[in-house]
mmCIF file of the N, C-alpha and C atoms, coordinates in Angstrom:
data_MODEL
# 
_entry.id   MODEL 
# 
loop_
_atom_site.group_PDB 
_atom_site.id 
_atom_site.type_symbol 
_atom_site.label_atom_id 
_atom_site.label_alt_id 
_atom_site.label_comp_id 
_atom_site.label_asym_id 
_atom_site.label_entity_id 
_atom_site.label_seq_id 
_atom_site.pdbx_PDB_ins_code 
_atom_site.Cartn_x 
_atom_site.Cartn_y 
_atom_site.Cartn_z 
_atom_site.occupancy 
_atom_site.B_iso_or_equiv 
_atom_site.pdbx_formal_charge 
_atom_site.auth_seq_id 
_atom_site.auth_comp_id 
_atom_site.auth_asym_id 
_atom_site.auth_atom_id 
_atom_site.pdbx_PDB_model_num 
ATOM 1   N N  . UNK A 1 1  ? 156.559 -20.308 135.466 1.00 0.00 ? 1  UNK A N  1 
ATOM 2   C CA . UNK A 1 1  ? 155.530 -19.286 135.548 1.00 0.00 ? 1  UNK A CA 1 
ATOM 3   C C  . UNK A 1 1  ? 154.175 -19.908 135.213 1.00 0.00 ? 1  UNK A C  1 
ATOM 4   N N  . UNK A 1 2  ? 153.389 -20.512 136.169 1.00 0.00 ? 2  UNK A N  1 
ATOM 5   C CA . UNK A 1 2  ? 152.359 -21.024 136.207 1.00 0.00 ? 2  UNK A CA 1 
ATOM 6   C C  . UNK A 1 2  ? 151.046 -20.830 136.356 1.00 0.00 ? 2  UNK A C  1 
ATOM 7   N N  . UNK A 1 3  ? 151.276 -19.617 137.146 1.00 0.00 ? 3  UNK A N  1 
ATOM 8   C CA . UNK A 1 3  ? 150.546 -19.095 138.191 1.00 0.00 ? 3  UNK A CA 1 
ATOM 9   C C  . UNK A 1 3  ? 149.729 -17.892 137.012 1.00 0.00 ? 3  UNK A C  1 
ATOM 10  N N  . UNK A 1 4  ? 148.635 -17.632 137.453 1.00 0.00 ? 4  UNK A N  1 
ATOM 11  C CA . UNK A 1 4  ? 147.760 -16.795 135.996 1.00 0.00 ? 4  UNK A CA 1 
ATOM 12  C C  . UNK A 1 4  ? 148.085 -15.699 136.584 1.00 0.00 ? 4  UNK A C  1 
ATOM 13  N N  . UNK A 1 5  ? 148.037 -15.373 137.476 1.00 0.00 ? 5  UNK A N  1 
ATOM 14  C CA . UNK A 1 5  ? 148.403 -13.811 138.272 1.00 0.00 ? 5  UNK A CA 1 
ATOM 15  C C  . UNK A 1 5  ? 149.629 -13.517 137.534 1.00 0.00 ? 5  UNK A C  1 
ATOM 16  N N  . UNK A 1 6  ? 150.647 -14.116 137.656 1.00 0.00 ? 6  UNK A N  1 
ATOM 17  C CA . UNK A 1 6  ? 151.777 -13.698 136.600 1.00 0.00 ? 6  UNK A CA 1 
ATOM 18  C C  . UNK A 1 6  ? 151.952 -13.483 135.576 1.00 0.00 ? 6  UNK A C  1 
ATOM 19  N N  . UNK A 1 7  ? 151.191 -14.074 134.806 1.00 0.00 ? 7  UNK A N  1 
ATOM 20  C CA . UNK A 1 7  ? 150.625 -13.836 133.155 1.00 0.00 ? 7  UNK A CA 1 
ATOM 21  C C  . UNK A 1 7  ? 149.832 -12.841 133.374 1.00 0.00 ? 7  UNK A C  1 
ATOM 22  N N  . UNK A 1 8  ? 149.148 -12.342 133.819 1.00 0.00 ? 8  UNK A N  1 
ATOM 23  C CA . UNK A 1 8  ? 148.228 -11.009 133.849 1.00 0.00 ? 8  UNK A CA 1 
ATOM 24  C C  . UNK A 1 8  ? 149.024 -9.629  134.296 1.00 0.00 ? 8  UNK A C  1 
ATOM 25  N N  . UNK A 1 9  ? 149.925 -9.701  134.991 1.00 0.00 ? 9  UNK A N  1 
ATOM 26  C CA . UNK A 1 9  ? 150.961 -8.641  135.549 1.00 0.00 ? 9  UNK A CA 1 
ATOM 27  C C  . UNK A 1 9  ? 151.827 -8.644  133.768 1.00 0.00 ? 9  UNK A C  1 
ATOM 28  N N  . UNK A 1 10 ? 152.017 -9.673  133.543 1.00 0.00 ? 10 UNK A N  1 
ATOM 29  C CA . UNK A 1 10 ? 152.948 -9.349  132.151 1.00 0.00 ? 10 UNK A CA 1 
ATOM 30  C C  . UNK A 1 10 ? 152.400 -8.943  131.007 1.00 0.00 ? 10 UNK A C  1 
ATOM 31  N N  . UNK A 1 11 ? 151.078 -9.351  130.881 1.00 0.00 ? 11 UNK A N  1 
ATOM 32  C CA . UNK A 1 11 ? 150.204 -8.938  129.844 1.00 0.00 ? 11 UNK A CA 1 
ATOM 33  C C  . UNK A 1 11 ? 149.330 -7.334  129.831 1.00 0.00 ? 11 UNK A C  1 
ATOM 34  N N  . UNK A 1 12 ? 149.736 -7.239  131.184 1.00 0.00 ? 12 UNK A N  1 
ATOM 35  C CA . UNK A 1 12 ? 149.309 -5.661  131.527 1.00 0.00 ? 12 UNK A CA 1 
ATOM 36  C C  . UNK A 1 12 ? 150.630 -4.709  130.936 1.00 0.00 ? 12 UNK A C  1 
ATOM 37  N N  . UNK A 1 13 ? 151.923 -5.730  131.258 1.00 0.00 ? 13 UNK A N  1 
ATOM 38  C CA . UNK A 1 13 ? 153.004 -4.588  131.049 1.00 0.00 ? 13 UNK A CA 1 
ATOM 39  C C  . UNK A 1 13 ? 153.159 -4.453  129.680 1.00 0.00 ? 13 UNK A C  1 
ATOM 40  N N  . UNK A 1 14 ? 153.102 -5.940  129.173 1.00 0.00 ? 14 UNK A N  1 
ATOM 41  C CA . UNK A 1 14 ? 152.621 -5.702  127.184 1.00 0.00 ? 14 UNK A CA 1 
ATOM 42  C C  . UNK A 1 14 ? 151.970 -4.365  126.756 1.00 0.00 ? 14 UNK A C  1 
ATOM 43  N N  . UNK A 1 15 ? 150.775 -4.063  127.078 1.00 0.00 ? 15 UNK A N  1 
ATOM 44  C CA . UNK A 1 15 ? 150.115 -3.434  127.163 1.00 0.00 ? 15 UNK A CA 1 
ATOM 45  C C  . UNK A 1 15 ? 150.104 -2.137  127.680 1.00 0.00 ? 15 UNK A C  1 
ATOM 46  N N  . UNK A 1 16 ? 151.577 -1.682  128.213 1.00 0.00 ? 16 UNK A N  1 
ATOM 47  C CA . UNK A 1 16 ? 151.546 -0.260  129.155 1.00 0.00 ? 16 UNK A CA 1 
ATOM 48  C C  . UNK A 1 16 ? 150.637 -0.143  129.738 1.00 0.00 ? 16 UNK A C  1 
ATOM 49  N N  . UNK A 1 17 ? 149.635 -0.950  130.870 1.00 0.00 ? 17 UNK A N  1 
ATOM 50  C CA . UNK A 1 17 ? 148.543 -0.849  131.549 1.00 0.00 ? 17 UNK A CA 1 
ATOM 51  C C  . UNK A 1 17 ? 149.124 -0.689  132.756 1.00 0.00 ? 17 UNK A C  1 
ATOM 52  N N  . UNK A 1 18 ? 148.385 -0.186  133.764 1.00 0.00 ? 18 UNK A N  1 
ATOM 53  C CA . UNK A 1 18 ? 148.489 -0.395  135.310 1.00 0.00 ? 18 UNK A CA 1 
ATOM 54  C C  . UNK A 1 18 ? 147.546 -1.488  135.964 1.00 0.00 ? 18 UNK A C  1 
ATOM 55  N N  . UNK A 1 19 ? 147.901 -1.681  137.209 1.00 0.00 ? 19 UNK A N  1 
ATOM 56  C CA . UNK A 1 19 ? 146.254 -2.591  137.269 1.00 0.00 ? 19 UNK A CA 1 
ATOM 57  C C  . UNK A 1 19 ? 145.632 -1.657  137.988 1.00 0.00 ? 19 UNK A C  1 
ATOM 58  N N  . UNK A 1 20 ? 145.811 -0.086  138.578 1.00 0.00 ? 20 UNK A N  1 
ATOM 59  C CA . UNK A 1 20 ? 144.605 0.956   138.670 1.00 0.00 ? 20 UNK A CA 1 
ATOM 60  C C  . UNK A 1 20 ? 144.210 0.764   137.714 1.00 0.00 ? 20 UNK A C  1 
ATOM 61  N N  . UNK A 1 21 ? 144.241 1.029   135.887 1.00 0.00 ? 21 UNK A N  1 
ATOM 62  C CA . UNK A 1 21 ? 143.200 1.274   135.107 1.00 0.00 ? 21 UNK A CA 1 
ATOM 63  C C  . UNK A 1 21 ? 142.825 -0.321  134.691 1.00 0.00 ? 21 UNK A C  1 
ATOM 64  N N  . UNK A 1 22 ? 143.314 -1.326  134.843 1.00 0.00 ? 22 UNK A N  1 
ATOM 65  C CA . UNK A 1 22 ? 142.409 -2.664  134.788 1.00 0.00 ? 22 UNK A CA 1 
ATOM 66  C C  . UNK A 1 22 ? 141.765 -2.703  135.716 1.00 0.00 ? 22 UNK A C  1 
ATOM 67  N N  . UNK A 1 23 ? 142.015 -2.368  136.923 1.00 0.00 ? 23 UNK A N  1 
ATOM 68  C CA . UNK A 1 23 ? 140.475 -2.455  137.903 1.00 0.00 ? 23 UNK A CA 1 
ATOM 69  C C  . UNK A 1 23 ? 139.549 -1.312  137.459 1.00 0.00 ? 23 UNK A C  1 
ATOM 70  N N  . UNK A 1 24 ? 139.914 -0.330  137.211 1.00 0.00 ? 24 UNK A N  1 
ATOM 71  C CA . UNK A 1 24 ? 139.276 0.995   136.317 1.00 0.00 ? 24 UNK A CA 1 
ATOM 72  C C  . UNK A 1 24 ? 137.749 0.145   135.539 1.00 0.00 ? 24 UNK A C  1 
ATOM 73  N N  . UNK A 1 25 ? 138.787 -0.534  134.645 1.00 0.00 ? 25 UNK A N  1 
ATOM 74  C CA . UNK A 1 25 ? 138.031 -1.179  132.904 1.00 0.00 ? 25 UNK A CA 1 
ATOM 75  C C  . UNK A 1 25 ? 137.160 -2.641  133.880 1.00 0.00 ? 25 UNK A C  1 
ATOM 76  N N  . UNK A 1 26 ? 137.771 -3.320  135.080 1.00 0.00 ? 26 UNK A N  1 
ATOM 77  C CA . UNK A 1 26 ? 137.107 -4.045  135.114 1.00 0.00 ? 26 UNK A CA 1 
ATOM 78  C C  . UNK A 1 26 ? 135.644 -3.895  136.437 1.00 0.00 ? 26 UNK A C  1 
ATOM 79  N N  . UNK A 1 27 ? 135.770 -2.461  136.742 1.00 0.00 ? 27 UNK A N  1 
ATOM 80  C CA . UNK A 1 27 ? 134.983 -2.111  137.889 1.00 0.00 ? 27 UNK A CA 1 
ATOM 81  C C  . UNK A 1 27 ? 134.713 -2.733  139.212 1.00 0.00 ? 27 UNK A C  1 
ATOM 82  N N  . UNK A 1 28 ? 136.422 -2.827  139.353 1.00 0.00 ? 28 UNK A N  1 
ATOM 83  C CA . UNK A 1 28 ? 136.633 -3.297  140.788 1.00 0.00 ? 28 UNK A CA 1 
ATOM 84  C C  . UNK A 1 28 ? 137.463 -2.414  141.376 1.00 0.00 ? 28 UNK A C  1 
ATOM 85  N N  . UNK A 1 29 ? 137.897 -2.562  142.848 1.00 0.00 ? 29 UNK A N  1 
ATOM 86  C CA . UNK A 1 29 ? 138.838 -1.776  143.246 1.00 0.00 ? 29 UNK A CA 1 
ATOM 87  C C  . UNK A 1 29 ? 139.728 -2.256  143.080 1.00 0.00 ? 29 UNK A C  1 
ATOM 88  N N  . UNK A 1 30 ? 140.799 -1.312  142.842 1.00 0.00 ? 30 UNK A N  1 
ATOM 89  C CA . UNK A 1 30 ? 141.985 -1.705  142.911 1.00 0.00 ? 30 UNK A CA 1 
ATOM 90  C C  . UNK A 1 30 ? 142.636 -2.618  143.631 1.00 0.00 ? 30 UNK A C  1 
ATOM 91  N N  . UNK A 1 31 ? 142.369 -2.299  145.327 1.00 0.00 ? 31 UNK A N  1 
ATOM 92  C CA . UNK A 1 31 ? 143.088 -3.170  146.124 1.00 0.00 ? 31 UNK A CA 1 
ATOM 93  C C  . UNK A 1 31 ? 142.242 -4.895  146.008 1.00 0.00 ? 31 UNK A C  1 
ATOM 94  N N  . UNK A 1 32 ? 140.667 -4.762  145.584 1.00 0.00 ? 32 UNK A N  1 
ATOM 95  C CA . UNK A 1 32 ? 140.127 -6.232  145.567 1.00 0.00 ? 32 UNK A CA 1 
ATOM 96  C C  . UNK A 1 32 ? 141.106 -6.699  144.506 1.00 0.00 ? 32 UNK A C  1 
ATOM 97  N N  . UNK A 1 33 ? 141.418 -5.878  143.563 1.00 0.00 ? 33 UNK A N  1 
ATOM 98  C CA . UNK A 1 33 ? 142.023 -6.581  142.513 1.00 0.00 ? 33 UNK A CA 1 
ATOM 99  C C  . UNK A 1 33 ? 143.367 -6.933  142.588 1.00 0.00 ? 33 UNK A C  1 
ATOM 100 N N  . UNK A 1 34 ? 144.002 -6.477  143.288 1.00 0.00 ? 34 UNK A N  1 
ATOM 101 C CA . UNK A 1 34 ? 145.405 -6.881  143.938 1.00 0.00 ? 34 UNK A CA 1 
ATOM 102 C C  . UNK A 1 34 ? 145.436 -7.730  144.973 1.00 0.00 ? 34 UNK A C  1 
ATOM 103 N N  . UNK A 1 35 ? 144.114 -7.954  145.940 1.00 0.00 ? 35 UNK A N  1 
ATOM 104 C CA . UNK A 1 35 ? 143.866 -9.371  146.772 1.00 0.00 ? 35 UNK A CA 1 
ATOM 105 C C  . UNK A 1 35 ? 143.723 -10.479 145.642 1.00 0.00 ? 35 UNK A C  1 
ATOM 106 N N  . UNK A 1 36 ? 142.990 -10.625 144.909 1.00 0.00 ? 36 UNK A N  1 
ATOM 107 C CA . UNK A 1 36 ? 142.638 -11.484 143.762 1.00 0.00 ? 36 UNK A CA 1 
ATOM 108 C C  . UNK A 1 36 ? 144.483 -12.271 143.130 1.00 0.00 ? 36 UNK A C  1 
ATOM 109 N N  . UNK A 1 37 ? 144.944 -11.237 142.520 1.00 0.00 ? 37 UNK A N  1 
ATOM 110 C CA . UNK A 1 37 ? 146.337 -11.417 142.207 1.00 0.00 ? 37 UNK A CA 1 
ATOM 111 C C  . UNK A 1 37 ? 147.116 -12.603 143.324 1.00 0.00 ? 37 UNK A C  1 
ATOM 112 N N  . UNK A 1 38 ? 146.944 -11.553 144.448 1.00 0.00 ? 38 UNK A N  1 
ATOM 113 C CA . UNK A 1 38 ? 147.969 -12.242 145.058 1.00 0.00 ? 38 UNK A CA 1 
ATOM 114 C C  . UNK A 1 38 ? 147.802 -13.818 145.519 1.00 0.00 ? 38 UNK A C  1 
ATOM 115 N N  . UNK A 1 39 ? 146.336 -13.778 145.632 1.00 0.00 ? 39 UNK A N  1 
ATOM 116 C CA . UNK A 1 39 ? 145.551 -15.589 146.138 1.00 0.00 ? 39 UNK A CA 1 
ATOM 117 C C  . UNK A 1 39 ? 145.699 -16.204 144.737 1.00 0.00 ? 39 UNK A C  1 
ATOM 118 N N  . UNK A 1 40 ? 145.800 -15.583 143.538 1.00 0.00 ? 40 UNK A N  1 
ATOM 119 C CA . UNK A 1 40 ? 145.553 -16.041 142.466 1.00 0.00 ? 40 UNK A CA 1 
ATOM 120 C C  . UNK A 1 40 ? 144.617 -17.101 141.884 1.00 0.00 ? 40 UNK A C  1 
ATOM 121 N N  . UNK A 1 41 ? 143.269 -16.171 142.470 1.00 0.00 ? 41 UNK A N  1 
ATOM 122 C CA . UNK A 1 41 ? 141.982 -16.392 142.704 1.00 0.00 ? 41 UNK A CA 1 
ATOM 123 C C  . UNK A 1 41 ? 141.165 -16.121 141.390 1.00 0.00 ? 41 UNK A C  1 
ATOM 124 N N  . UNK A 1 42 ? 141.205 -16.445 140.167 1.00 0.00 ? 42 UNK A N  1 
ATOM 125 C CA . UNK A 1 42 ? 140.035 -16.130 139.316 1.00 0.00 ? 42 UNK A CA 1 
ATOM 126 C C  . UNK A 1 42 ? 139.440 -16.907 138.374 1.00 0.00 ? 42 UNK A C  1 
ATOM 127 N N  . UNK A 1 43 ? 138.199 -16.792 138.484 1.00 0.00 ? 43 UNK A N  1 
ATOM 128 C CA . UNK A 1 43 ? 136.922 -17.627 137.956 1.00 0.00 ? 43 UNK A CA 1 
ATOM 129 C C  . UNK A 1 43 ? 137.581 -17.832 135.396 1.00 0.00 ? 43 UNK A C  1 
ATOM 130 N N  . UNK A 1 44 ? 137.277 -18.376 135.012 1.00 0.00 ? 44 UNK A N  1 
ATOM 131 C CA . UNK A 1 44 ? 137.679 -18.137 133.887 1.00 0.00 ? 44 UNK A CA 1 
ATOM 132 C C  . UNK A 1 44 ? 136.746 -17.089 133.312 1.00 0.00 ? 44 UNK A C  1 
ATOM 133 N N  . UNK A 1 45 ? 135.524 -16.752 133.512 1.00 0.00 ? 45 UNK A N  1 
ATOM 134 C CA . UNK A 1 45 ? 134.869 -15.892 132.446 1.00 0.00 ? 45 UNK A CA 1 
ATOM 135 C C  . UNK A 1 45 ? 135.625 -14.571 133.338 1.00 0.00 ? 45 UNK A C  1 
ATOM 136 N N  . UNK A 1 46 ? 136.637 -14.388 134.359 1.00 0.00 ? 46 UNK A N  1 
ATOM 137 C CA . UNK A 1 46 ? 137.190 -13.074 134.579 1.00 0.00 ? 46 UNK A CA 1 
ATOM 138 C C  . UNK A 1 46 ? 138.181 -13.371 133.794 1.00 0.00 ? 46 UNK A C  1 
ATOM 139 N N  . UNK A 1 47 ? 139.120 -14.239 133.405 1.00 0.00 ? 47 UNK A N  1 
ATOM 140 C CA . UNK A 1 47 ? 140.011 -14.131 132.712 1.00 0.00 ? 47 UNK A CA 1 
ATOM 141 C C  . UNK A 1 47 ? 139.504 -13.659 131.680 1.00 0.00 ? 47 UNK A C  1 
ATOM 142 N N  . UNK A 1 48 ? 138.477 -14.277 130.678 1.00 0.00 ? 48 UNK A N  1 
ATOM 143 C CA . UNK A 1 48 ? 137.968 -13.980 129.799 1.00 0.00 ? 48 UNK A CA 1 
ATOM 144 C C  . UNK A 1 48 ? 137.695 -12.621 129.442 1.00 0.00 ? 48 UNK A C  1 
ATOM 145 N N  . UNK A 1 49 ? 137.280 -11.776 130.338 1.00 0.00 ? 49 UNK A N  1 
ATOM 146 C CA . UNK A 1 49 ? 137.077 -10.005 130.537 1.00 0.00 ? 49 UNK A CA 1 
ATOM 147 C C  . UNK A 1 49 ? 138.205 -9.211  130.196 1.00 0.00 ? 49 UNK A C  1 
ATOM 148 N N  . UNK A 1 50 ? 139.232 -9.907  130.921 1.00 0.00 ? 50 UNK A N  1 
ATOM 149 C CA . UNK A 1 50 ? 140.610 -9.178  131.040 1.00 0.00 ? 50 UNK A CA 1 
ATOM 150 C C  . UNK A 1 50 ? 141.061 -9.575  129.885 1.00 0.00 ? 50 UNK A C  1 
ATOM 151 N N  . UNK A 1 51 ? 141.022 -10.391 129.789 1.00 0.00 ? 51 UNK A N  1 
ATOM 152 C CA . UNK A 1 51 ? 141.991 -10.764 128.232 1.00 0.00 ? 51 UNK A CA 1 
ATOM 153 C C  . UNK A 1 51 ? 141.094 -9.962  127.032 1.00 0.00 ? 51 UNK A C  1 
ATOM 154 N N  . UNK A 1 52 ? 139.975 -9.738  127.419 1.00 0.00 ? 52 UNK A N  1 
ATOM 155 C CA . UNK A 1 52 ? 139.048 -8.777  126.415 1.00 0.00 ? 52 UNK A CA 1 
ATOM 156 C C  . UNK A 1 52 ? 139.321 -7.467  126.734 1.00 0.00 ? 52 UNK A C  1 
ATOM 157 N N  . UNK A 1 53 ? 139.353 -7.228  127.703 1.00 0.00 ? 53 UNK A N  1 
ATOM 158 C CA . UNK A 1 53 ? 140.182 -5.717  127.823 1.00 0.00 ? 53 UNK A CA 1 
ATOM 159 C C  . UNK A 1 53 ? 141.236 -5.498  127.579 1.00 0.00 ? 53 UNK A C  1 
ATOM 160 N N  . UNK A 1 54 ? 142.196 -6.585  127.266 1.00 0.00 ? 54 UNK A N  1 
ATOM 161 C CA . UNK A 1 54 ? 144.193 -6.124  127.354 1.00 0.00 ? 54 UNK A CA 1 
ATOM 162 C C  . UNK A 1 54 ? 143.824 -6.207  125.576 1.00 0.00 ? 54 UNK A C  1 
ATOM 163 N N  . UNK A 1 55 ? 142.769 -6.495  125.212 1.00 0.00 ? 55 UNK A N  1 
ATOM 164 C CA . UNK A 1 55 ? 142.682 -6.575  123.358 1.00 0.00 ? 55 UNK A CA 1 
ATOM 165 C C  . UNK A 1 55 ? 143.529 -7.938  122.873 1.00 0.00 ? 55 UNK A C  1 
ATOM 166 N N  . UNK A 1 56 ? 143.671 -9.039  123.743 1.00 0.00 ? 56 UNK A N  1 
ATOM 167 C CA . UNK A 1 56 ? 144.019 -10.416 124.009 1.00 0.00 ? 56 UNK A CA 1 
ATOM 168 C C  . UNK A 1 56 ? 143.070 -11.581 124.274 1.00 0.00 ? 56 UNK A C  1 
ATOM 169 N N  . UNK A 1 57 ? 143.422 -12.865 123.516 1.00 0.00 ? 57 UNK A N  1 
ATOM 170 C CA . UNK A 1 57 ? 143.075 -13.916 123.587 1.00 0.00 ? 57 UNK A CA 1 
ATOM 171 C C  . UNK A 1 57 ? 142.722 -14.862 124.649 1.00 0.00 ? 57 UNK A C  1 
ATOM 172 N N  . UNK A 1 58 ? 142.108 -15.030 125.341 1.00 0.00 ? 58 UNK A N  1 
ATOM 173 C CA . UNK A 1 58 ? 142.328 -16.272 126.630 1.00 0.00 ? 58 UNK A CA 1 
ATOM 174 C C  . UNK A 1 58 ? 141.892 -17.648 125.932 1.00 0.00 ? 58 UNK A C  1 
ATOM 175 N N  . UNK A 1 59 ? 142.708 -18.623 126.043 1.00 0.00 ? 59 UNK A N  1 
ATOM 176 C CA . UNK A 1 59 ? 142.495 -19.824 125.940 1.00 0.00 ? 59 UNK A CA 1 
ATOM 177 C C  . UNK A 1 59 ? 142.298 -20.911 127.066 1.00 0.00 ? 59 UNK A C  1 
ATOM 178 N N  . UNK A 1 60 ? 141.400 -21.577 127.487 1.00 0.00 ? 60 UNK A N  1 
ATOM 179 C CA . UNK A 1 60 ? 141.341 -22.663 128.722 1.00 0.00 ? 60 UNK A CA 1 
ATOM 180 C C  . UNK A 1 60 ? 141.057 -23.875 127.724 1.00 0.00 ? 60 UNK A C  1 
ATOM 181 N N  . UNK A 1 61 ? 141.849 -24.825 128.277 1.00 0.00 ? 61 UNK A N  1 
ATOM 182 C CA . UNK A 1 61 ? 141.678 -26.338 127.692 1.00 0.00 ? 61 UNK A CA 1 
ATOM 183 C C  . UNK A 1 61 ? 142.923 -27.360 128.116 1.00 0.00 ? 61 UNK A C  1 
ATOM 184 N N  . UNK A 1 62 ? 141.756 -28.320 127.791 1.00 0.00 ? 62 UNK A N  1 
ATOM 185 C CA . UNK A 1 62 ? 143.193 -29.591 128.355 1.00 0.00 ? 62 UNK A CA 1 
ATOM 186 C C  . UNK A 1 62 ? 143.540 -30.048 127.097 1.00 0.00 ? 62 UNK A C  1 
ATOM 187 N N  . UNK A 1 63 ? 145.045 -30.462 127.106 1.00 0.00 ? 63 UNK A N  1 
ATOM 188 C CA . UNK A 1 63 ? 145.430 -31.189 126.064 1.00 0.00 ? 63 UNK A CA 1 
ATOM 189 C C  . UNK A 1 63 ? 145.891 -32.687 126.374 1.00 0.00 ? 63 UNK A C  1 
ATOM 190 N N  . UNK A 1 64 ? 145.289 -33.151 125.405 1.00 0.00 ? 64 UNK A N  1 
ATOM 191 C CA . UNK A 1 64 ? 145.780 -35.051 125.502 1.00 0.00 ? 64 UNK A CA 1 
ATOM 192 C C  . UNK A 1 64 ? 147.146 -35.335 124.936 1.00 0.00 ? 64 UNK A C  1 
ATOM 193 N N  . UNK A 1 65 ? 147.894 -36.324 125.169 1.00 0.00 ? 65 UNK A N  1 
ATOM 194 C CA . UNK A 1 65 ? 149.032 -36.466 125.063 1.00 0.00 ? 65 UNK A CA 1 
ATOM 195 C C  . UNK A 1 65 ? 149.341 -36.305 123.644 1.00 0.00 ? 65 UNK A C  1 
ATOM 196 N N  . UNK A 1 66 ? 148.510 -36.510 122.552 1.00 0.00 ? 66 UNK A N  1 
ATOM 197 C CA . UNK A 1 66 ? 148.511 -36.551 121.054 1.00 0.00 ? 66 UNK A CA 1 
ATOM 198 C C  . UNK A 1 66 ? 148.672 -35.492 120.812 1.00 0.00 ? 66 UNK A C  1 
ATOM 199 N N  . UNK A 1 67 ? 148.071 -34.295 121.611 1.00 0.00 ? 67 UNK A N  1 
ATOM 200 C CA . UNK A 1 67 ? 148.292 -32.944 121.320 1.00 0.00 ? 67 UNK A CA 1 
ATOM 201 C C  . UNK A 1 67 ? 146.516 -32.399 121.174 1.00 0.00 ? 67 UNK A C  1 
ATOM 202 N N  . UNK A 1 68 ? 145.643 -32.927 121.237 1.00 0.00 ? 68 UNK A N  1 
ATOM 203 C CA . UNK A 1 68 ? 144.224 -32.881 120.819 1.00 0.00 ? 68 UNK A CA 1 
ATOM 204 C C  . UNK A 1 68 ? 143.968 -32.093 122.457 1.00 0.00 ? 68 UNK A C  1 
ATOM 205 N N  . UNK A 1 69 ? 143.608 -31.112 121.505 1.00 0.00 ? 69 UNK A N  1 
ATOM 206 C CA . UNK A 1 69 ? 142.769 -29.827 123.030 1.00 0.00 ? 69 UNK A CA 1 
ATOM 207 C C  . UNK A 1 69 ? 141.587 -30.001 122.883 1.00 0.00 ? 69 UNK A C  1 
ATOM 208 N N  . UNK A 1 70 ? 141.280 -30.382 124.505 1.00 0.00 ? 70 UNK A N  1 
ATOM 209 C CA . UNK A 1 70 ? 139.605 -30.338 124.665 1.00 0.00 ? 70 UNK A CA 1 
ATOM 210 C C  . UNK A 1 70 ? 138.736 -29.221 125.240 1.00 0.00 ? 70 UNK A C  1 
# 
């Protein structure tokens, strides 16, 4: 499970959300927001939104083999 679209479908269901009311909270349409999903198309400061709306964390970073996140 790699894919961020899949983590966002699960983090909605965490959440008893639909993605009508995440496109609701994120003032998109629904269906743009279900094209988005399915290309698994999104910029990080949208992750960033959503994960601020599900009342969740987003983390982006690389990690070096030592374990040191950049």
């Amino acid at each position: 499970m790699n894919e961020m679209s899949e983590k966002i479908r699960i983090a909605l269901i965490k959440r008893n959300m639909t993605l009508t009311q995440l496109a609701e909270k994120l003032e998109v349409s629904q269906p743009n927001l279900s094209k988005k999903l399915k290309r698994n198309n999104f910029h990080e400061e949208e992750l960033r939104k959503i994960a601020k709306l599900l009342d969740m964390k987003f983390e982006a970073h690389f990690v070096m083999e030592d374990g040191t996140k950049i």
